[in-house]
C-alpha positions as CSV (number, residue, x, y, z in Angstrom):
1,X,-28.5,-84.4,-53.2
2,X,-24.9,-84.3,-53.7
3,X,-23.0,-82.1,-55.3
4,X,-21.9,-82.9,-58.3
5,X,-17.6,-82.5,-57.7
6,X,-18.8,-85.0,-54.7
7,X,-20.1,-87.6,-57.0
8,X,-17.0,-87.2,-59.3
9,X,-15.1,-87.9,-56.4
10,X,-17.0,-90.8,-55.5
11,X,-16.4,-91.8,-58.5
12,X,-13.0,-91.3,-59.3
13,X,-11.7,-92.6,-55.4
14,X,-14.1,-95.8,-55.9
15,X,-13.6,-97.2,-59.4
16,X,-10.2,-95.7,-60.1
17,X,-8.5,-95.4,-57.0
18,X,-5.8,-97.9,-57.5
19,X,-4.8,-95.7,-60.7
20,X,-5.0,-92.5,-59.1
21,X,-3.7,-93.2,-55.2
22,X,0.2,-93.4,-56.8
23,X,-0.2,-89.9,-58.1
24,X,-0.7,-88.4,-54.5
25,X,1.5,-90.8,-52.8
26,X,3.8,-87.5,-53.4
27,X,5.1,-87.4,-49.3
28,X,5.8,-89.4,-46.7
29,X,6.9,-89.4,-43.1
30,X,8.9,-91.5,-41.3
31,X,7.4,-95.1,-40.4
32,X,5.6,-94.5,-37.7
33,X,6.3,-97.5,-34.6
34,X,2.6,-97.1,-33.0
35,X,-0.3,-98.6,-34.5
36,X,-3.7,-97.3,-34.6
37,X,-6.3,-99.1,-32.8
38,X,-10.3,-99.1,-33.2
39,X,-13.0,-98.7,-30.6
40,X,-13.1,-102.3,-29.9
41,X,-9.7,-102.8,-30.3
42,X,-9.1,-99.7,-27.5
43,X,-11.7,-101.1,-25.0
44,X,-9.5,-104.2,-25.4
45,X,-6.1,-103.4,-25.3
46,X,-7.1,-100.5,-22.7
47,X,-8.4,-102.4,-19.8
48,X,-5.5,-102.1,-17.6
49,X,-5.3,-98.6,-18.6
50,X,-8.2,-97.6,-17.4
51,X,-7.4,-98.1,-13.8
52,X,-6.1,-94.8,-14.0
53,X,-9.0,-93.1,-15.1
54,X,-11.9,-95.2,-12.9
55,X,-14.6,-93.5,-12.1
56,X,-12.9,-90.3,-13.1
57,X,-16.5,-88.3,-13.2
58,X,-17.2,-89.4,-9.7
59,X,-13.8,-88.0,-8.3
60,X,-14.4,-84.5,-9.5
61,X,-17.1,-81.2,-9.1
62,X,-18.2,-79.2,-11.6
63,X,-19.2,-75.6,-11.4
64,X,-20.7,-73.2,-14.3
65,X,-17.8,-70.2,-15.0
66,X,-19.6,-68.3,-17.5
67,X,-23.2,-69.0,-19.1
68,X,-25.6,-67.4,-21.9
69,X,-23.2,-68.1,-24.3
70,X,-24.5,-67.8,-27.7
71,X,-22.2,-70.2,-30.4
72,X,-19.0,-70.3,-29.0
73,X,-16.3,-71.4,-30.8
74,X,-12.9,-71.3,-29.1
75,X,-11.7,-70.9,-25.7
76,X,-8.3,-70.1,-24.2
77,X,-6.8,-68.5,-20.8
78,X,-4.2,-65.9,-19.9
79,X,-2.6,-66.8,-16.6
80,X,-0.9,-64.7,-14.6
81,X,1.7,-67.4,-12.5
82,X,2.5,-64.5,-10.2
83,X,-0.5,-63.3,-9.1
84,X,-1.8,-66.6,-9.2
85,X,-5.1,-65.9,-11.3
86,X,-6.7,-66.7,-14.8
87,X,-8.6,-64.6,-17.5
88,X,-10.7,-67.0,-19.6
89,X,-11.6,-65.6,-23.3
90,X,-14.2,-67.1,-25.6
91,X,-14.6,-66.2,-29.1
92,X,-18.1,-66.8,-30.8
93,X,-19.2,-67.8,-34.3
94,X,-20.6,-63.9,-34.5
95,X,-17.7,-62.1,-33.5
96,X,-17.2,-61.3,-30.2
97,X,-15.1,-62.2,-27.6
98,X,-16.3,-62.5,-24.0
99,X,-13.1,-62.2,-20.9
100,X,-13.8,-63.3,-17.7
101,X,-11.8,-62.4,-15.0
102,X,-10.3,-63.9,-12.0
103,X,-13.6,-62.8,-10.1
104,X,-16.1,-64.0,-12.3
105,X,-16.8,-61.0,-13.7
106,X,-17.3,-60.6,-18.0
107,X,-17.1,-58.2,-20.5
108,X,-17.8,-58.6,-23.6
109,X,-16.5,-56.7,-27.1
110,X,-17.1,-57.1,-30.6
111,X,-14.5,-58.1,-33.1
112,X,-13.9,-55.9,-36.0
113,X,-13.4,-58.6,-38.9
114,X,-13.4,-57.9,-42.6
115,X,-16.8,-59.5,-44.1
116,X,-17.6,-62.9,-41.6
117,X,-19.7,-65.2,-43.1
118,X,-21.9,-66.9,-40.1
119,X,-23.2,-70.0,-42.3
120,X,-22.9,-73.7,-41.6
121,X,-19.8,-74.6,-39.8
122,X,-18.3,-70.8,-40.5
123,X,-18.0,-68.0,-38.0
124,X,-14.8,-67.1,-35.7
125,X,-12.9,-70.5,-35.4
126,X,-10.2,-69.8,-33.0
127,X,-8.4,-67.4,-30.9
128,X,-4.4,-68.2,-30.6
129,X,-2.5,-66.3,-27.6
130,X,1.3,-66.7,-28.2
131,X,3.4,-67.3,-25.2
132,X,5.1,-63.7,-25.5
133,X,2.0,-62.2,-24.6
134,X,1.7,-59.7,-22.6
135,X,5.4,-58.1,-23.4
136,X,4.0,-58.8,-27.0
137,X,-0.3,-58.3,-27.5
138,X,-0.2,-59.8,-30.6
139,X,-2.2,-62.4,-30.9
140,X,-4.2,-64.2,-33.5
141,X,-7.7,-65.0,-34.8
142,X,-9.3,-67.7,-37.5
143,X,-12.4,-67.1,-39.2
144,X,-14.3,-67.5,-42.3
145,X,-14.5,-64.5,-44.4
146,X,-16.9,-64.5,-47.8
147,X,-20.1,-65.0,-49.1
148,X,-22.2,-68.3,-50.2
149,X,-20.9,-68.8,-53.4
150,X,-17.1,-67.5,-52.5
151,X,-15.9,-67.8,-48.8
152,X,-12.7,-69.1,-47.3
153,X,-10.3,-69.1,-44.2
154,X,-8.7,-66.1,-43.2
155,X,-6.1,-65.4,-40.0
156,X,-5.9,-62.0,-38.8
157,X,-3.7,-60.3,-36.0
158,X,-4.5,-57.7,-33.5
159,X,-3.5,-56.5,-30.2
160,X,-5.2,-57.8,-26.8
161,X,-6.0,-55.9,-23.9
162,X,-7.8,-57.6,-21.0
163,X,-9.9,-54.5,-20.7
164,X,-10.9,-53.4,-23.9
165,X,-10.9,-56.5,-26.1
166,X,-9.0,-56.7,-29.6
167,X,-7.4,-53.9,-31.5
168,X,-6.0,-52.8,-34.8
169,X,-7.0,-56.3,-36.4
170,X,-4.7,-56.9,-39.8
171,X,-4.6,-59.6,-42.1
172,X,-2.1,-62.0,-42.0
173,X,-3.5,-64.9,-44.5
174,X,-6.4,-65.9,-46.4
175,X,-6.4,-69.5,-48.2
176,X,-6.1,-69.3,-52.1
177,X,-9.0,-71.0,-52.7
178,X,-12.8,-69.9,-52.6
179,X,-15.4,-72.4,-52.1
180,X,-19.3,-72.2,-52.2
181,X,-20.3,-74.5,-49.6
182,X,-19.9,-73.4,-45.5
183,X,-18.7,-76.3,-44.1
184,X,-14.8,-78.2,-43.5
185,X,-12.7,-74.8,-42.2
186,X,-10.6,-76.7,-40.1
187,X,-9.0,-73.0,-38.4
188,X,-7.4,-74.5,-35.2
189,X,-4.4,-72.7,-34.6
190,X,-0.7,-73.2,-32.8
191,X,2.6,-72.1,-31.9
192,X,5.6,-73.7,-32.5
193,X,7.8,-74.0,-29.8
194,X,9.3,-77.0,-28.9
195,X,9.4,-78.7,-31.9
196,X,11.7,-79.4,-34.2
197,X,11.1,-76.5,-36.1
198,X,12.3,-74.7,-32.8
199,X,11.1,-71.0,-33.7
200,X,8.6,-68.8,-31.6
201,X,7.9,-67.1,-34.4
202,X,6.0,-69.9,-36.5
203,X,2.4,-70.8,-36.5
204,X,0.1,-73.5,-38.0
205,X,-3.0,-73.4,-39.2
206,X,-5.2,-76.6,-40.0
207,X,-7.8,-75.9,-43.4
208,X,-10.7,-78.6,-43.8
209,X,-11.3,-79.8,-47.9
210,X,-15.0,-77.8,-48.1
211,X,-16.6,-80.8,-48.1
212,X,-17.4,-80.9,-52.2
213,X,-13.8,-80.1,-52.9
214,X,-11.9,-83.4,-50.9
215,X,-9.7,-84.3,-54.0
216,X,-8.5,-81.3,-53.3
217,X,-6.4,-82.6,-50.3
218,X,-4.2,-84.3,-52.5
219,X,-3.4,-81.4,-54.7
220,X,-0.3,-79.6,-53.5
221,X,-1.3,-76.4,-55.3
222,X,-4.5,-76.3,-53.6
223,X,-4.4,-74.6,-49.6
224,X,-7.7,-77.0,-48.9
225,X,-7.5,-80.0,-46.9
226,X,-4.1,-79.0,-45.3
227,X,-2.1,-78.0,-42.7
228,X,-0.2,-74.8,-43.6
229,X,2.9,-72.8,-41.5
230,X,3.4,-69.6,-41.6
231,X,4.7,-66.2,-39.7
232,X,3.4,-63.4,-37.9
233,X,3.7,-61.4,-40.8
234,X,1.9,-64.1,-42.9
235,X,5.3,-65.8,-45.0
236,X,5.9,-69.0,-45.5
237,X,8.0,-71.2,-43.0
238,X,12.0,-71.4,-43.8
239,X,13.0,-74.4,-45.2
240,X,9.4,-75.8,-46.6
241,X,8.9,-79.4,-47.7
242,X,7.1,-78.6,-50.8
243,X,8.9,-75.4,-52.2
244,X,6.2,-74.4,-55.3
245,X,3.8,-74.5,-52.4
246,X,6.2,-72.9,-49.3
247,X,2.7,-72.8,-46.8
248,X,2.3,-76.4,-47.3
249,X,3.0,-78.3,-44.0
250,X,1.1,-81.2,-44.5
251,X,-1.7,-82.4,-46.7
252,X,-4.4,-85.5,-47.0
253,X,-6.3,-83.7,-44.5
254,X,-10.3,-83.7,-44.3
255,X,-11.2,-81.5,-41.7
256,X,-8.7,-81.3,-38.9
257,X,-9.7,-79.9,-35.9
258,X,-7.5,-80.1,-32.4
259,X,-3.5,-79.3,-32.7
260,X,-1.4,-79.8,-30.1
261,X,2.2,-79.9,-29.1
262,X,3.7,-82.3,-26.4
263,X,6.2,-81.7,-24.0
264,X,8.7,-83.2,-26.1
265,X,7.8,-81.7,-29.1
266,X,5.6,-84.2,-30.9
267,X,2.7,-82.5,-32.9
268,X,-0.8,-84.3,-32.2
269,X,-3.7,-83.4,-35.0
270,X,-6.9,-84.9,-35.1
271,X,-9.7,-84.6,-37.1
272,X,-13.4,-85.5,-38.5
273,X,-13.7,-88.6,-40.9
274,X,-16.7,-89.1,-42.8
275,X,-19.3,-91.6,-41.3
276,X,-16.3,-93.5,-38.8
277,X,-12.8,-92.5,-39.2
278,X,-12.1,-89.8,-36.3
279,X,-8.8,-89.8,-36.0
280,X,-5.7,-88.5,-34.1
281,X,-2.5,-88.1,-36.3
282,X,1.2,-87.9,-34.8
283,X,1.6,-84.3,-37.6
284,X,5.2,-84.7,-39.3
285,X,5.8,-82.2,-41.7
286,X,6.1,-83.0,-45.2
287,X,3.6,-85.9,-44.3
288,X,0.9,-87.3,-46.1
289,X,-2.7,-88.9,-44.4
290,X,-4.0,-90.0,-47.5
291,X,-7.7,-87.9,-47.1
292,X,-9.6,-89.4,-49.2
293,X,-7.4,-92.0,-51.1
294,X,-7.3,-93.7,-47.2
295,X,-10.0,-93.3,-44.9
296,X,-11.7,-95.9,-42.0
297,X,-14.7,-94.0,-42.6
298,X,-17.8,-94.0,-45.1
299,X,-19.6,-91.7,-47.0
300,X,-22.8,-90.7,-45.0
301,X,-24.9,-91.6,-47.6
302,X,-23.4,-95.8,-47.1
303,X,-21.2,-95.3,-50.0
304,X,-17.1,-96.6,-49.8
305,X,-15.5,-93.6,-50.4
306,X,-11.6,-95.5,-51.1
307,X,-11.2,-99.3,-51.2
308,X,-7.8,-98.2,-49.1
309,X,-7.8,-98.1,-46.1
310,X,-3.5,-98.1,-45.9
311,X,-2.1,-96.6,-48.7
312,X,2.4,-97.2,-49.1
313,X,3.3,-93.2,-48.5
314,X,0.9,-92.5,-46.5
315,X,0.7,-91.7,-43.1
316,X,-2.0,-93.7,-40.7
317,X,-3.3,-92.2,-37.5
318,X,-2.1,-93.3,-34.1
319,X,-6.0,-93.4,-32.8
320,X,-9.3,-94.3,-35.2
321,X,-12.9,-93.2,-33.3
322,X,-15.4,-95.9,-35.4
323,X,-18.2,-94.9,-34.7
324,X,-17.2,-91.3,-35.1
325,X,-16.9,-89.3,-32.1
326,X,-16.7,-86.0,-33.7
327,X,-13.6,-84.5,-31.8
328,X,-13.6,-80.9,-31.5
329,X,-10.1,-79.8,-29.6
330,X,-7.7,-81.0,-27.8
331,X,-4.9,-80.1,-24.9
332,X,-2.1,-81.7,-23.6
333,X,-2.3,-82.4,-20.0
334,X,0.7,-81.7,-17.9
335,X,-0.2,-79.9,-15.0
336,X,-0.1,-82.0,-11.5
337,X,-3.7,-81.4,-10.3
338,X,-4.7,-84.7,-12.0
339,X,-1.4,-86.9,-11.6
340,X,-3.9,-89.1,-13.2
341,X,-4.1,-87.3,-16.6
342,X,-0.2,-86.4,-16.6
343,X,1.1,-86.7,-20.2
344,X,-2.8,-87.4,-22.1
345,X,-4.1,-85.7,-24.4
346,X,-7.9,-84.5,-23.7
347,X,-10.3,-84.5,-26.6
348,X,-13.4,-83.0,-26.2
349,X,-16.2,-84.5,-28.8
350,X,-19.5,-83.4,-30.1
351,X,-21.3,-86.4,-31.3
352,X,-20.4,-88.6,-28.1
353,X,-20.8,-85.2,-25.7
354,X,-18.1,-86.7,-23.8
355,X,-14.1,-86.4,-22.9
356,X,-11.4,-89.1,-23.7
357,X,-8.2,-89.2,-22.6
358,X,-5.5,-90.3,-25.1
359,X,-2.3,-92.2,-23.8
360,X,0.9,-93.8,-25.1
361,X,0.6,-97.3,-23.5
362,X,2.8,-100.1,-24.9
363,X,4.0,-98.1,-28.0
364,X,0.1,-97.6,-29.0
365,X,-2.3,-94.6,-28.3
366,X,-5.6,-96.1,-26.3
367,X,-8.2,-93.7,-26.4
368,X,-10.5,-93.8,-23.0
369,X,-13.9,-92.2,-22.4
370,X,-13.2,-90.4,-19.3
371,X,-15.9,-87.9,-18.4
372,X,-19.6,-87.2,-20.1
373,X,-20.9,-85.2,-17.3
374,X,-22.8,-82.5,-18.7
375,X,-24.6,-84.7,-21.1
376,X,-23.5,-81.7,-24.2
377,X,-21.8,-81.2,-26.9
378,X,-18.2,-80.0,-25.9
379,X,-16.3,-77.5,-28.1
380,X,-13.1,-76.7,-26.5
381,X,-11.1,-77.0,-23.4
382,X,-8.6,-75.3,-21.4
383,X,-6.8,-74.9,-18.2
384,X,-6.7,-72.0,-15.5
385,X,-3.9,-71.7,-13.4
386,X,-4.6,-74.1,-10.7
387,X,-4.3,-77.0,-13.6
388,X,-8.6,-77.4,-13.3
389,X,-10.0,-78.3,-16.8
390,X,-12.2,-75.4,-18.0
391,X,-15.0,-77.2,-20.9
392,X,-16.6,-75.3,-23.3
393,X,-20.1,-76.2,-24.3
394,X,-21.7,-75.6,-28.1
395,X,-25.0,-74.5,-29.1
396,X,-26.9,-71.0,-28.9
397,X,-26.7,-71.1,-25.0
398,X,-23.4,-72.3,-24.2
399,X,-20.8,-72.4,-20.8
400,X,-18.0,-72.5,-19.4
401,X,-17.6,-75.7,-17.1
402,X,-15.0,-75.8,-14.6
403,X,-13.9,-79.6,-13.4
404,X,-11.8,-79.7,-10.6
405,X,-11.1,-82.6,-7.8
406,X,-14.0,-83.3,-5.7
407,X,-13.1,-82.3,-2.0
408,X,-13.1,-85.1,0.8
């Protein structure tokens, strides 16, 4: 049964949306040029875009990088450009962190983090190595901290040693808010760098609504259902588009997942809707996307959750996965080991246990299913230093899957 703040959101986003929707129409971004298309629309409008990615899956070979893994949850690489090699690191839901080196061989450590809650969707979320590392080890880690009837998203810093795993772990910031349900963290971390915000030094942080608490997402005061910015030493970004609130980034979020930058400094977010209503959002800050005033999705019990689905102030996303897809990270591709895949974004998914690649094609973003080879549910993704695609899988016995071009 629901909760009962869900049914009063029901309620209130149902019967008296049109009353309340001008009240959080409180930001807006620039008009966006692309429009958003759905899965039918994609398949259409697509067709002569998937010539580049035909019969991708039978162009490539896979082979297992790391097994036994029990819950991962993030995945990233350190690569070493002059020695030509790759570390892969996974973080899992119970707190360690597994490195694999160039040879294949792992070791594993435990992380030393301030009272992790393990329940529902909680755990270690993410594992963020800035681009000054190694000069600077810092790096940083997402995770729910708490109990059942008070938990909530906390970043922490440490220092990273390929050998012995993370150090002298700090906080840097916990959300405001405590909630009592242990689901919609969002934790997916980044570096600015070449955006407009232009500063090595800043980070974001996506936070989901906790599921019961999505009004929350239009409240500026409240951290949930947001992206936030913030420093190394856990302060607000300079010049913040909502002063009060100075780690507000963005907000109308629901529980946003993969965040990525692209090589000319766009921001890419995308995130879970309900029942339908995936979606990839082109971040601005200062934006608003209208979670759950606007949504293309339902509540999972059948329910309309908004009668909007455009709202004026609100920002709509560029791609819309109906049926939901349940995306789960996200790179941009650059690399020229798949000229293919040059300039897409790769989403892994869940739900679908499958990889799309997302393109720019005649000012729209067309979403294509690219690869569904290991027939799981795929977590994260990354690249070692060849450019191959490294694919984490989910689930108490999860791997690392490296995809590279099949050999003639």
């Amino acid at each position: 049964m629901k909760s009962w703040r869900t049914m009063i959101s029901l309620l209130a986003f149902s019967l008296l949306g049109a009353a309340l929707a001008p009240a959080f129409a409180v930001t807006t971004a620039s008009e966006l040029t692309q429009k958003h298309a759905s899965n039918t629309e994609q398949r259409e409008a697509g067709s002569s875009n998937l010539t580049a990615y035909e019969n991708f899956d039978q162009h490539v070979m896979t082979e297992d990088i790391a097994t036994s893994l029990a819950f991962p949850k993030a995945l990233t690489t350190v690569i070493d450009k002059a020695q030509a090699s790759t570390h892969i690191l996974i973080v899992t839901r119970d707190g360690e962190l597994v490195i694999i080196d160039n040879k294949g061989e792992s070791a594993r450590f435990s992380l030393m983090l301030d009272d992790l809650y393990t329940k529902g969707q909680g755990g270690v979320l993410d594992l963020l190595i800035p681009s000054q590392f190694p000069e600077d080890r810092t790096v940083l880690l997402s995770y729910s901290k708490g109990n059942d009837s008070a938990n909530r998203l906390a970043i922490v810093k440490g220092q990273l040693s390929l050998t012995s795993g993370i150090t002298n772990i700090q906080p840097v910031l916990a959300l405001a808010q405590a909630k009592d349900t242990p689901v919609h963290y969002g934790g997916k971390l980044l570096q600015l760098e070449g955006s407009a915000l232009h500063t090595k030094q800043g980070f974001l942080v996506t936070t989901g609504d906790g599921f019961d608490y999505r009004e929350q997402a239009q409240v500026i005061s409240s951290q949930l259902g947001k992206v936030l910015g913030f420093t190394i030493d856990g302060k607000p970004l300079a010049n913040p588009p909502f002063p009060d609130n100075p780690f507000i980034f963005s907000i109308g979020h629901r529980n946003p997942q993969g965040l990525v930058e692209g090589s000319d400094g766009n921001l890419f977010l995308h995130e879970h809707g309900p029942d339908g209503g995936d979606e990839v959002n082109l971040l601005q800050q200062g934006a608003n996307y209208g979670w759950p005033v606007v949504t293309l999705g339902k509540d999972y019990s059948g329910a309309r959750i908004s009668p909007f689905s455009t709202y004026p102030g609100m920002t709509g996303p560029i791609v819309d996965w109906t049926p939901s897809i349940a995306p789960s990270s996200m790179i941009y591709y650059s690399h020229g080991r798949f000229p293919m895949l040059a300039n897409t974004l790769l989403v892994t998914s869940l739900k679908a246990k499958a990889l799309y690649a997302v393109r720019a094609v005649s000012n729209e973003y067309i979403s294509t299913k690219i690869f569904e080879g290991p027939g799981e549910r795929l977590r994260d993704i990354a690249l070692d230093h060849q450019g191959n695609l490294l694919l984490l899988t989910d689930g108490e016995n999860g791997r690392v899957i490296k995809v590279s071009p099949r050999e003639n």
